[in-house]
C-alpha positions in Angstrom: -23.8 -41.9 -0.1 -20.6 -40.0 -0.7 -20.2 -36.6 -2.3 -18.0 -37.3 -5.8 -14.4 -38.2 -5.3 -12.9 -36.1 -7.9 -14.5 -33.4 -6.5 -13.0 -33.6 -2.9 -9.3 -32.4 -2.4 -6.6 -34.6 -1.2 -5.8 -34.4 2.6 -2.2 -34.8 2.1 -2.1 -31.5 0.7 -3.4 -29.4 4.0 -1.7 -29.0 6.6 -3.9 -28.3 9.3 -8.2 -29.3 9.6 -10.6 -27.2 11.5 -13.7 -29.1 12.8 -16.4 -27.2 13.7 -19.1 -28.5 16.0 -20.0 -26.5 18.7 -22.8 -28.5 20.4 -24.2 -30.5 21.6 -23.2 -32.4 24.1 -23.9 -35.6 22.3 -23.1 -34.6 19.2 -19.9 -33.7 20.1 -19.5 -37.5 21.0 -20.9 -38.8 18.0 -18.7 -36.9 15.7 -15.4 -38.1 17.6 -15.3 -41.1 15.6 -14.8 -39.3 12.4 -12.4 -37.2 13.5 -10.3 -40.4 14.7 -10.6 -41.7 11.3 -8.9 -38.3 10.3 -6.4 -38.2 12.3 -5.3 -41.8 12.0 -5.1 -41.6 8.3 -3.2 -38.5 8.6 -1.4 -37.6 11.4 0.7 -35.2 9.8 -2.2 -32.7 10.5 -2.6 -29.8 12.8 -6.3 -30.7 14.1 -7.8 -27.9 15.6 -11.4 -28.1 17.1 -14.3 -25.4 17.4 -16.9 -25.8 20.1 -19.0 -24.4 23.4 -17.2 -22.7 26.1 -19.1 -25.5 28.6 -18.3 -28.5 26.3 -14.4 -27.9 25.4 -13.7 -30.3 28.6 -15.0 -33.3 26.5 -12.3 -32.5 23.9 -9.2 -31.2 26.0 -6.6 -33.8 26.8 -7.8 -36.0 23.6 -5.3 -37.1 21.7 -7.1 -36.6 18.3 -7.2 -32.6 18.9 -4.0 -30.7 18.8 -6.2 -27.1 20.3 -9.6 -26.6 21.0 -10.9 -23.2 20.2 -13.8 -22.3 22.8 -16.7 -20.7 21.2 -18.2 -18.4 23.9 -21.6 -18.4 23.0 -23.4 -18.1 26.1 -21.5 -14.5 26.2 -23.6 -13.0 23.0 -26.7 -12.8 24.8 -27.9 -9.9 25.9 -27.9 -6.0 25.0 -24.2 -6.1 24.9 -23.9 -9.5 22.9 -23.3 -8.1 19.8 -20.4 -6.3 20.5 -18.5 -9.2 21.8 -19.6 -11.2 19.0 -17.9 -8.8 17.5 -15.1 -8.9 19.0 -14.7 -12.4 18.9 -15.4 -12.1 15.4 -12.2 -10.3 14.5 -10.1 -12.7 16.9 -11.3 -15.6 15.2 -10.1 -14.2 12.0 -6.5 -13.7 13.5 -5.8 -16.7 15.2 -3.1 -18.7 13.9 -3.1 -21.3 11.5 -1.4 -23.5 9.3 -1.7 -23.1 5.3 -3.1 -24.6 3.7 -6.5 -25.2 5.9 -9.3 -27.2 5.5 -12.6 -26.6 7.3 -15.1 -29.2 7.9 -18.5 -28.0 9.6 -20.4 -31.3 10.8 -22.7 -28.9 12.5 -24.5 -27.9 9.8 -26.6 -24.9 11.0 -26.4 -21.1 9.6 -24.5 -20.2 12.5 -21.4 -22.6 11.9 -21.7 -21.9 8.4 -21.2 -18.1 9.0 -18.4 -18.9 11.1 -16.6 -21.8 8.8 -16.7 -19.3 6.2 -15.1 -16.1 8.5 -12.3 -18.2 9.4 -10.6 -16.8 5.5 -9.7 -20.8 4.5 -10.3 -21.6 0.9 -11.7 -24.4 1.5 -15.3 -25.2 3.6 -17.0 -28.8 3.5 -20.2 -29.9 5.5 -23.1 -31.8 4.6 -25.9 -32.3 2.5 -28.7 -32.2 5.9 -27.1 -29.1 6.9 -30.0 -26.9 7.8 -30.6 -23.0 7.7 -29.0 -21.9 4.5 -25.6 -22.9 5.9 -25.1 -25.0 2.6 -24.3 -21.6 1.0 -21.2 -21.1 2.9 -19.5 -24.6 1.6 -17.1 -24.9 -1.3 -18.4 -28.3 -1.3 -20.9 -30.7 0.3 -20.7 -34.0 1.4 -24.5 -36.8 0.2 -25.4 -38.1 3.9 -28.6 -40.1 4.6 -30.9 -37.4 7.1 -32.8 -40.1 8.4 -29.0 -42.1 9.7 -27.6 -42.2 13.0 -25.6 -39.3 13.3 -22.2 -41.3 14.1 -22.9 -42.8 10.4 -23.2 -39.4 9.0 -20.5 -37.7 10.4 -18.4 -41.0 9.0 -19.0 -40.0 5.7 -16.9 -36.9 5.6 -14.1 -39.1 6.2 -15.5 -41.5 3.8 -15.5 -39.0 0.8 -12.1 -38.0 1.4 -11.0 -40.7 0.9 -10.8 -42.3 4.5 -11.7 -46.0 4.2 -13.3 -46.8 7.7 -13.4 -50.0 9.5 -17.3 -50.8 11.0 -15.1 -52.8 13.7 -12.3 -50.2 14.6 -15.3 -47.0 15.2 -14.2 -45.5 18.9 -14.9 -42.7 21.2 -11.6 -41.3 22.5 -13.0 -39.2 25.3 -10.3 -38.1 27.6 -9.5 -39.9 30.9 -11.4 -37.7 33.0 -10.3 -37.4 36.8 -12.3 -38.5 40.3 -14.7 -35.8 41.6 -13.4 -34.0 44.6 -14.3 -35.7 48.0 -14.6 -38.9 45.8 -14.5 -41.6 48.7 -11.9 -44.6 47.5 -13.9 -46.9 49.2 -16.2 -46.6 46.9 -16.8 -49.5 44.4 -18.2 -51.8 42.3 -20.8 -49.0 41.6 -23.8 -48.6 39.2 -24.1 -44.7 37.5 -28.0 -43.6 37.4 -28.2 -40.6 35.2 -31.9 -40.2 35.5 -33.2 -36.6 33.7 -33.2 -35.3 30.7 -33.9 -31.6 29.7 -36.1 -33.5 26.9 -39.9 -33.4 27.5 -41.1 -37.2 28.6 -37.2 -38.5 28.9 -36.8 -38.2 32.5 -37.6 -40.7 35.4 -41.0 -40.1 37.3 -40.0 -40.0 40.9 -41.7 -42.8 41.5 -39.9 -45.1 38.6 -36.5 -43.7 40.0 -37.4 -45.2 43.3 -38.5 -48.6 41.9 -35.4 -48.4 40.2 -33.1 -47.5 42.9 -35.1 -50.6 45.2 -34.5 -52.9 42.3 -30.6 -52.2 42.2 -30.0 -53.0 45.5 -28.0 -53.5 47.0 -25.2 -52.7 44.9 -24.5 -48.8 45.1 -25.8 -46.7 43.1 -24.3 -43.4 42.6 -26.6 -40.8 41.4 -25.6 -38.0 38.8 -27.0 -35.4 36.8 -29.1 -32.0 37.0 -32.7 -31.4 37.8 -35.1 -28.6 39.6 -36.8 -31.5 41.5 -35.9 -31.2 44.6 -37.1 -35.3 45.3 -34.8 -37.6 45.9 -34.8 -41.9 45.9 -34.5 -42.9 49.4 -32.3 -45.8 50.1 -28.9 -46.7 52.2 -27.2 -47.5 48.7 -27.5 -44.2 46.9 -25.0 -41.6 46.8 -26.5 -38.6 45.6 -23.9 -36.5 43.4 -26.2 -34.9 41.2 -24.9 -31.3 40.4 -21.8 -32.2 42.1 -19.8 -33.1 38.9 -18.4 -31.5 36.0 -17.5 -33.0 32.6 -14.5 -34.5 33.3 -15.3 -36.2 36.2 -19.1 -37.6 34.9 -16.6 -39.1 32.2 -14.5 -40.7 35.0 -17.5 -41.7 36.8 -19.0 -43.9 33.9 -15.6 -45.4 33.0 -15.4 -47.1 36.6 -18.5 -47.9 36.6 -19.9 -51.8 37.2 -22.8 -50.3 35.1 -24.6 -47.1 33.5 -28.2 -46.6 33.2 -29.2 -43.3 31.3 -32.5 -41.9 30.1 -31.6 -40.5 26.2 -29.7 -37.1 27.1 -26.1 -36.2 26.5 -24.6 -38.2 29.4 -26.0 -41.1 28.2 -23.8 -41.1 25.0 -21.1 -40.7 27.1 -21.2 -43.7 29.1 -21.7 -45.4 25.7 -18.5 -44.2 24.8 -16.8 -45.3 27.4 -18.6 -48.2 28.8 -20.2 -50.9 27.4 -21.8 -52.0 30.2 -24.3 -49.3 29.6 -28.4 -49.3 29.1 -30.0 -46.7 27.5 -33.5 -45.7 28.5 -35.8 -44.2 25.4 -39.7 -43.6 26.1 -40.4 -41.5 22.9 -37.0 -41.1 21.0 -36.0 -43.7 17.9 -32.9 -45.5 19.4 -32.0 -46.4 15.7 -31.1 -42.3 14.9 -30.6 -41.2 18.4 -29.4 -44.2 20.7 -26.1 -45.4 22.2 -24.4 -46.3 19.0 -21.5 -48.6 20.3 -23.2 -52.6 19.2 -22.4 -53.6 22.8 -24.8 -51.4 24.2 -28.2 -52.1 25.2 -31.8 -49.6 24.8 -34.8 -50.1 26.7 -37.5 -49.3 24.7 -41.3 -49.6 25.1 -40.8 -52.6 27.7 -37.9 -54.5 25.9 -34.4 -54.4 26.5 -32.1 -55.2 23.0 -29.6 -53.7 21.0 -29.9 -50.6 19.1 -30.4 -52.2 15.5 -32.9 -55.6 17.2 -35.8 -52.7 17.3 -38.5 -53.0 14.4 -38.9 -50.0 13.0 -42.7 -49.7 14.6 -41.1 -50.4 18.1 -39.2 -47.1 17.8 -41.9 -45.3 16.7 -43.8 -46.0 20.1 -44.0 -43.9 22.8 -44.2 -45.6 26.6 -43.2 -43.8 29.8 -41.1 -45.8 32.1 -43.9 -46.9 34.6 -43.2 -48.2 38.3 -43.2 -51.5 37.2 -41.2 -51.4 34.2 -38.5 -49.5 35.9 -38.1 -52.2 38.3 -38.1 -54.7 35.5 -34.8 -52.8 34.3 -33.0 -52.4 37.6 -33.3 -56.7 37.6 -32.1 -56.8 34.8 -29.8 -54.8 35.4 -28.7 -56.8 38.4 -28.7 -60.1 36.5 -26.4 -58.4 33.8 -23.2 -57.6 36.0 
């Protein structure tokens, strides 16, 4: 659904658009797509892009973003918080801009909403599931489907200004990344293992990381991610560089990769994005609204391994941990697929 088309201005007469998406990590992935679709149907605008101090590295160097505009948030906690909220506040106000400007929230949450609207541009669009009361702040509102993937929702911004998008030309452009420091060049031929999730029941039992792990074998498996577990899978083929990589460099990790396995987190949508050989790991979460989007992608869910869209709608409803066994089912199948 599409808000109504006489009611949406013309972005030929703008010259610059402010997206506003601050988090999260995968959501900042998912909505890349739509702003592609902006940029490709008018590159005569200044795109300028809004989001977390610790997620502007996903955007800088893309070539759909002329500036990205950190949002400090982590900086407004505290007893002095509001004073450099503040402060930013009136910054934000003053930096510069090209009139006309459009803004275009896709984060849809009282917070962006305050924001989109203290930027001083006449015009403010986001969308109809936007949360919070943040609705108040738009001049005008976009129909989206709450119960879609969020790639398909964010699309339809485009879609009611009159973008027409191609289901066969929908890309991530993630930036190139660069190798992590110490990276050995020997290295290769490798399988990424992003194996925890800050989610409650997405991560790996340390058991079905091991099973996994033996199952890959012997291909090498280089491990990434954060976790307080101090366990680690034992093995001659890993190569532990969990909390040894930032942004950029997970990015070039899972482009080189032979493979990517990923529990459903933020890192998981990355390597969808930029590799296809990827498998997505969901014990609890519906991979129709929250899974790799790309087609080429495959989900493990509740003991099967398909595509996103070959789950019934009961299979995603399920909820399965990945038990010993299972996860050595995967890391065959894995082995079988490269």
């Amino acid at each position: 659904m599409s808000a109504v088309q006489r009611q949406i201005p013309c972005l030929r007469d703008f010259r610059s658009a402010l997206i506003v998406k601050p988090s999260s990590l995968g959501d900042i992935v998912h909505t890349l797509p739509a702003v592609k679709a902006i940029r490709d149907a008018h590159p005569h605008l200044k795109i300028r892009w809004l989001a977390n101090t610790e997620w502007s590295p996903l955007l800088q160097g893309s070539p759909l973003i002329d500036e990205v505009i950190p949002f400090p948030r982590k900086t407004f906690r505290g007893l002095g918080g509001l004073l450099r909220f503040w402060n930013w506040r009136r910054a934000w106000m003053t930096l510069p801009r090209e009139e006309p400007e459009i803004v275009l929230d896709f984060q849809g949450l009282l917070r962006s909403g305050i924001v989109s609207s203290w930027r001083g541009s006449k015009t403010v669009l986001g969308l109809s599931d936007a949360r919070e009361g943040a609705r108040w702040f738009y001049q005008l509102t976009v129909l989206v489907d709450a119960g879609a993937h969020a790639v398909d929702r964010y699309l339809e911004l485009p879609r009611a200004l009159g973008i027409q998008i191609d289901p066969e030309a929908i890309s991530f452009e993630l930036p190139a990344g660069n190798p992590p420091s110490g990276w050995p060049e020997s290295l290769a031929h490798f399988i990424v293992l992003h194996p925890w999730s800050r989610g409650d029941g997405k991560s790996l039992s340390n058991s079905a990381l091991q099973a996994l792990c033996d199952a890959l074998a012997p291909h090498p498996v280089v491990l990434v991610g954060m976790t307080d577990d101090k366990t680690r899978p034992t093995g001659g083929h890993i190569h532990d560089w969990s909390h040894h990589t930032s942004l950029p460099e997970l990015i070039w990790l899972m482009r080189r990769a032979k493979f990517c396995v990923s529990v459903d987190s933020g890192p998981m949508h990355i390597a969808a994005a930029v590799n296809p050989d990827t498998l997505g790991i969901h014990t609890w979460s519906d991979p129709r609204k929250v899974g790799p989007y790309p087609r080429e992608v495959h989900v493990w869910k509740d003991g099967r391994i398909a595509k996103r869209g070959d789950f019934s709608s009961d299979e995603c409803q399920t909820e399965a941990s990945v038990s010993d066994a299972a996860a050595k089912s995967m890391g065959e199948w894995v082995r079988a697929a490269i």
